[in-house]
N, CA, C and O of each residue as an XYZ file, in Angstrom:
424
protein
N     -79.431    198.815    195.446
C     -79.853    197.519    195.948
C     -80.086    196.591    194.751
O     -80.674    197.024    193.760
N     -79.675    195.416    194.805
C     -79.608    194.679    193.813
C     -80.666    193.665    193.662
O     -81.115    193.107    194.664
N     -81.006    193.446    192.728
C     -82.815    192.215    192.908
C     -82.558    191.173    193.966
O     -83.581    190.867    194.578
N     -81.392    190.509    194.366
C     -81.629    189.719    195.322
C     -81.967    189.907    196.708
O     -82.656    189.244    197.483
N     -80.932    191.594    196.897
C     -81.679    191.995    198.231
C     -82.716    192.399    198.437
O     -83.267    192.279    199.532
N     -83.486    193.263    196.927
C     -84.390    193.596    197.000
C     -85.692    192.183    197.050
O     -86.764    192.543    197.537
N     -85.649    191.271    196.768
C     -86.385    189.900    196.772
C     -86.348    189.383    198.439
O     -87.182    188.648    198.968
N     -85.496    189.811    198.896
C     -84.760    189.076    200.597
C     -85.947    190.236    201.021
O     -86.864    189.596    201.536
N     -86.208    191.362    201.008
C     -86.666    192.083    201.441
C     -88.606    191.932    201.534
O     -89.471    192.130    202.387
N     -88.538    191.420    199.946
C     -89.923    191.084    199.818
C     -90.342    189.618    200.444
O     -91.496    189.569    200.869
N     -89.921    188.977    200.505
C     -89.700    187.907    201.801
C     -90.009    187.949    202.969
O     -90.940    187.431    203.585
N     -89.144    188.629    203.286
C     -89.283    189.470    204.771
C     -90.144    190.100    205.409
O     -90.451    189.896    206.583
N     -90.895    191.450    204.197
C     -91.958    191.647    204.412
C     -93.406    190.844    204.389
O     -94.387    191.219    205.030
N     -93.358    189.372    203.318
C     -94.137    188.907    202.969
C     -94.699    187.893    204.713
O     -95.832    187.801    205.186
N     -93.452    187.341    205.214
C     -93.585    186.938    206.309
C     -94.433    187.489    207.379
O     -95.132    186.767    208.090
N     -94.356    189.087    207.522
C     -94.859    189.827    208.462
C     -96.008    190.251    208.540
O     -96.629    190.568    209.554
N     -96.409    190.275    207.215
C     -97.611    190.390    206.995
C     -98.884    189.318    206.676
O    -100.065    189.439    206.352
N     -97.831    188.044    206.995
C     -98.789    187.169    207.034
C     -99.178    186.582    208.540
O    -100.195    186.007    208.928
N     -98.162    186.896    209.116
C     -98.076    186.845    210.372
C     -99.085    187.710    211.186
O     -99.949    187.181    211.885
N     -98.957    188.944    211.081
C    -100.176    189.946    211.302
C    -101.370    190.081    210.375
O    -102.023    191.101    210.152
N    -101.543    188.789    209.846
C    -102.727    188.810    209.006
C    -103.310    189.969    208.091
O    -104.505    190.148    207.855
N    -102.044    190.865    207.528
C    -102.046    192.006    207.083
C    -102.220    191.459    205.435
O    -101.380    191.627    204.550
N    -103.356    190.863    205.313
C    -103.531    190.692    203.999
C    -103.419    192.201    202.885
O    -102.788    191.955    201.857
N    -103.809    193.281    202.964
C    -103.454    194.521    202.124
C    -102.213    194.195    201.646
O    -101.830    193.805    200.543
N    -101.392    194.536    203.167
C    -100.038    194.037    202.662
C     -99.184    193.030    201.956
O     -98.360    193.304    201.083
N     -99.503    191.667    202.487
C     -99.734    190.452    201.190
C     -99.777    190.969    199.737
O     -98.911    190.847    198.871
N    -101.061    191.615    199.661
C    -101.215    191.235    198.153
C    -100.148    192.564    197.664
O     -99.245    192.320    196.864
N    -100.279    193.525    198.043
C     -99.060    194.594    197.933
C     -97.682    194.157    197.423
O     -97.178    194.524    196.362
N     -97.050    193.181    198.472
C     -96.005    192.772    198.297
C     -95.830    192.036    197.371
O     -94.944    192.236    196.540
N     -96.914    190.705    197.321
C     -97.181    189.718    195.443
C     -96.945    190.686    194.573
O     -96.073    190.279    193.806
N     -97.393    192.139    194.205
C     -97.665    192.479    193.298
C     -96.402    193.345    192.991
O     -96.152    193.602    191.813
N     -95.522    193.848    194.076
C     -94.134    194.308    193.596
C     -93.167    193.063    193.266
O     -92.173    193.245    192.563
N     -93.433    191.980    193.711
C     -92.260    190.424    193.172
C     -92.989    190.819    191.871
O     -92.276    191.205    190.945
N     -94.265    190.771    191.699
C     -94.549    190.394    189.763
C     -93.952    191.512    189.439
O     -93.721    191.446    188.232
N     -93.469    192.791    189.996
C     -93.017    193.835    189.099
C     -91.351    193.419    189.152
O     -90.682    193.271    188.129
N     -90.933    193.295    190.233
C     -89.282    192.490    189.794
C     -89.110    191.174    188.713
O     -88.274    191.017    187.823
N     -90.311    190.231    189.179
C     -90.457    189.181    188.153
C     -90.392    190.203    186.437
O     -89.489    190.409    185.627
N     -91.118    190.409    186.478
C     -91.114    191.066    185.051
C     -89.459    192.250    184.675
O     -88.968    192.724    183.651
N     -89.201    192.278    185.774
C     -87.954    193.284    185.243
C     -86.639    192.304    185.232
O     -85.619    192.747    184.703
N     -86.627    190.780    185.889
C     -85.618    189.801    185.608
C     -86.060    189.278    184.668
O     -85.668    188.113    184.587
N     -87.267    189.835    183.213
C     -87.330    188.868    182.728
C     -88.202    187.235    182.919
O     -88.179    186.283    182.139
N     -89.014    187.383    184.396
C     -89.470    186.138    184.403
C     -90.936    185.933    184.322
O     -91.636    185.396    185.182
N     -91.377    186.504    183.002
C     -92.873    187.045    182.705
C     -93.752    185.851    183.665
O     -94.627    186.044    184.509
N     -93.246    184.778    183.257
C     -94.381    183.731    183.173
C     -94.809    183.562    184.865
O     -95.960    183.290    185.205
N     -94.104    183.693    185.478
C     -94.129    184.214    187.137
C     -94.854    185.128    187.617
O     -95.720    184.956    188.475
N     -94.436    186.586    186.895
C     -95.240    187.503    187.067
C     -97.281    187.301    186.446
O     -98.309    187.648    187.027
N     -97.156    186.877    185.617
C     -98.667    186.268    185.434
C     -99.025    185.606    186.308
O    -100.093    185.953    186.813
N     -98.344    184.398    186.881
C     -99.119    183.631    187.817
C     -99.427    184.360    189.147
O    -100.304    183.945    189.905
N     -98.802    185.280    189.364
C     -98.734    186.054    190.652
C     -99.990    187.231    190.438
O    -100.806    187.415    191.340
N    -100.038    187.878    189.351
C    -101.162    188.875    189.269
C    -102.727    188.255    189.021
O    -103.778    188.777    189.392
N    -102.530    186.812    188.181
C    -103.785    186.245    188.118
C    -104.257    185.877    189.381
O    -105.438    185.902    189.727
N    -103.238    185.513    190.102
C    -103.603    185.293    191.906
C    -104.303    186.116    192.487
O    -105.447    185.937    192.906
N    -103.388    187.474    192.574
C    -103.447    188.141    193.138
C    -105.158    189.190    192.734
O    -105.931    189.701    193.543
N    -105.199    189.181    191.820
C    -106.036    189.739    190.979
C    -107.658    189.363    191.509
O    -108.593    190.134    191.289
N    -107.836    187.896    192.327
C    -108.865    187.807    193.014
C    -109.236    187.961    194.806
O    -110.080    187.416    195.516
N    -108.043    189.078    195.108
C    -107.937    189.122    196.438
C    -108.798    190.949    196.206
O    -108.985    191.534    195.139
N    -109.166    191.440    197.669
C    -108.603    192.649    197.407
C    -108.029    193.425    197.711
O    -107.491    193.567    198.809
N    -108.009    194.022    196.927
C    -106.300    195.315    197.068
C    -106.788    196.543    197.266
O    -108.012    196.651    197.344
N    -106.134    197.469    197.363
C    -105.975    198.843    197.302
C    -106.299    199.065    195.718
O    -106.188    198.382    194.699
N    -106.698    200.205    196.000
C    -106.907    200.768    194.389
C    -105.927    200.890    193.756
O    -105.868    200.305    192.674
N    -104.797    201.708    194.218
C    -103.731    202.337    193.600
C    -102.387    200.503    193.172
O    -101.567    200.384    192.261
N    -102.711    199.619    194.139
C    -102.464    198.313    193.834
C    -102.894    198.028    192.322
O    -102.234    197.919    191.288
N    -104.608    197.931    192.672
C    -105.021    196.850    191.844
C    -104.609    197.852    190.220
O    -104.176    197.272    189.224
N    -104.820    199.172    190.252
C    -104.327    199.613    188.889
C    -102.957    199.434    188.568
O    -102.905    199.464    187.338
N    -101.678    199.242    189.093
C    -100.559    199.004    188.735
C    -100.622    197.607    188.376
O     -99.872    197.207    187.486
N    -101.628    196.599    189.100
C    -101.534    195.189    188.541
C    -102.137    194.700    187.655
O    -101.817    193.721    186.982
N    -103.386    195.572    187.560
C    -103.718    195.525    185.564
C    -103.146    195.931    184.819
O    -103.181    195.310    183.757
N    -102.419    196.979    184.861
C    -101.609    197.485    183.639
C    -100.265    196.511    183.577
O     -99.640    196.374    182.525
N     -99.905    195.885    184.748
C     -98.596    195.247    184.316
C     -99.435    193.897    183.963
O     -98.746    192.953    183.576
N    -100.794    193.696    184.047
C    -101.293    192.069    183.509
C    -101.484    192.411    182.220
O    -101.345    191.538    181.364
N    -101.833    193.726    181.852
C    -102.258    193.835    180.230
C    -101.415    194.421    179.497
O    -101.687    194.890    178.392
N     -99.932    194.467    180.221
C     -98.845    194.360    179.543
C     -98.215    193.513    179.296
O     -97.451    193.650    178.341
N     -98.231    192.281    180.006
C     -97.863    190.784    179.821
C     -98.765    190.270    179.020
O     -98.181    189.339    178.465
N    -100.198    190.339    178.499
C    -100.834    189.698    178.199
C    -100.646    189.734    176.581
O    -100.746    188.855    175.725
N    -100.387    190.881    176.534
C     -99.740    191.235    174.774
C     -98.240    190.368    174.903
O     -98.254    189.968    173.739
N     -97.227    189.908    175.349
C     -96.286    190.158    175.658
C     -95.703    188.293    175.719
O     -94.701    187.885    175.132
N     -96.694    187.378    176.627
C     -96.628    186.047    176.454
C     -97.403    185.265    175.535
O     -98.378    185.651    174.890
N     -96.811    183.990    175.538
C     -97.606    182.978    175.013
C     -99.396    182.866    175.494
O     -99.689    182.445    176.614
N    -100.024    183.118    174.911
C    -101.805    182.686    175.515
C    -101.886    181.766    176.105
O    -102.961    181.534    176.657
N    -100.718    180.791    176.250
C    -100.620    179.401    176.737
C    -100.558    179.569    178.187
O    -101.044    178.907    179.104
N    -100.021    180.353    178.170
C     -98.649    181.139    179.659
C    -100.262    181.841    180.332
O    -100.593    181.210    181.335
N    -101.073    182.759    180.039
C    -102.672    183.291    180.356
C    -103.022    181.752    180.874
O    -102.882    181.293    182.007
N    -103.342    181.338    180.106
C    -104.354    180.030    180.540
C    -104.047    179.389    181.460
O    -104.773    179.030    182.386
N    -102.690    179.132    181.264
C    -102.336    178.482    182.407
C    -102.211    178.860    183.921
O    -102.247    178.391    185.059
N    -102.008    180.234    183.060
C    -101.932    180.940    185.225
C    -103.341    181.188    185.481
O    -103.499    181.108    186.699
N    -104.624    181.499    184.796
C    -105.652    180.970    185.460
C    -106.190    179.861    186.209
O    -106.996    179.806    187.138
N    -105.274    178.632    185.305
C    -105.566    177.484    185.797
C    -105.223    177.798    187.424
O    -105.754    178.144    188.479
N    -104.245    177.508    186.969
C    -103.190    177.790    188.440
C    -103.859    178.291    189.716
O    -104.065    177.793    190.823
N    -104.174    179.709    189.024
C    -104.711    180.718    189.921
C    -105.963    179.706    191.046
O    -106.097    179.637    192.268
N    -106.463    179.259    190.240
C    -108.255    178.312    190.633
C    -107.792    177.374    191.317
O    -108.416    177.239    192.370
N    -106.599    176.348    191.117
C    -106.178    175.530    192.122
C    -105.201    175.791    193.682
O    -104.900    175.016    194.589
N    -105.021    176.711    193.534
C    -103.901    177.261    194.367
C    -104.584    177.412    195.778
O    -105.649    176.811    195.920
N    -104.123    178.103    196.782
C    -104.466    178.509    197.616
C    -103.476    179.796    197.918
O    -102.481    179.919    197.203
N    -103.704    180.660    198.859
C    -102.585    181.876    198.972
C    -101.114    180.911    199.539
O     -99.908    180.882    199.293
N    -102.172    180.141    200.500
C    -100.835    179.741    201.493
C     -99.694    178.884    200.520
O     -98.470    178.940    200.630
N    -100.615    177.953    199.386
C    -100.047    177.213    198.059
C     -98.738    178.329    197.395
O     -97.595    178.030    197.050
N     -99.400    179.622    197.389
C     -98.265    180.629    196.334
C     -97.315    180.908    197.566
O     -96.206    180.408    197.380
N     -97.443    181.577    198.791
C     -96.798    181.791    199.389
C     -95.773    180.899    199.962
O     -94.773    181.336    200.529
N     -95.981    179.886    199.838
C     -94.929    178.859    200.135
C     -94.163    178.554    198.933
O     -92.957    178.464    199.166
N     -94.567    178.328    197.464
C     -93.748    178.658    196.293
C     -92.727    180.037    196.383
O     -91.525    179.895    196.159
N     -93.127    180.985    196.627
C     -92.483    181.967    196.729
C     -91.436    182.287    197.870
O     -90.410    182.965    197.805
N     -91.936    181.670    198.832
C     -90.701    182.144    199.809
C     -90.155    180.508    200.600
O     -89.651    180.356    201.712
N     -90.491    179.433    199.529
C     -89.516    178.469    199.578
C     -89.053    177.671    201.129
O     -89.924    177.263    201.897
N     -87.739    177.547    201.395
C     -87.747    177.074    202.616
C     -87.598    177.865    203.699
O     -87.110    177.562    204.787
N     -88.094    179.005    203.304
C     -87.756    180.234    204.434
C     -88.804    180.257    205.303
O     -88.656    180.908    206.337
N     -90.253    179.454    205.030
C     -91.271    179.803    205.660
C     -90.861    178.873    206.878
O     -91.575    178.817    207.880
């Protein structure tokens, strides 16, 4: 499966679970896009998505895969790229990221 289907997929799921107010699932799903984000290469994405995500809560076995991939980015970007996805993070809303993320599909 190739990242785009695999992205169509996280979409898909992201929909359903917002739909069934399956927030677990939500943040679940944010946190595998930041792990594709980071494997296309699109660090600065994947930060904004774990700093998000990072004040919801998750599952355990979640929230440890999303610190280790935040404190692997954090060595990894600009400090500029940190700051800013805090910013971010504080102005946002879920429904704010989730509509960035799944675009005109919602």
């Amino acid at each position: 499966m190739n990242d785009d289907d695999l992205m169509g997929r996280f979409h898909k799921t992201l929909r359903i679970a917002v739909r069934n107010d399956a927030m677990l699932m939500v943040m679940d799903t944010l946190v595998k896009i930041a792990e594709l984000m980071v494997s296309k290469q699109d660090k600065e994405r994947a930060v904004e998505i774990l700093v998000f995500v990072a004040q919801y809560p998750l599952r355990p076995e979640t929230r440890l895969r999303a610190e280790a991939m935040y404190n692997n980015l954090e060595a990894e970007v600009c400090p500029r790229v940190i700051v800013d996805a805090h910013t971010l993070a504080n102005e946002l809303t879920l429904d704010d990221l989730l509509a960035a993320i799944l675009g005109a599909e919602s």
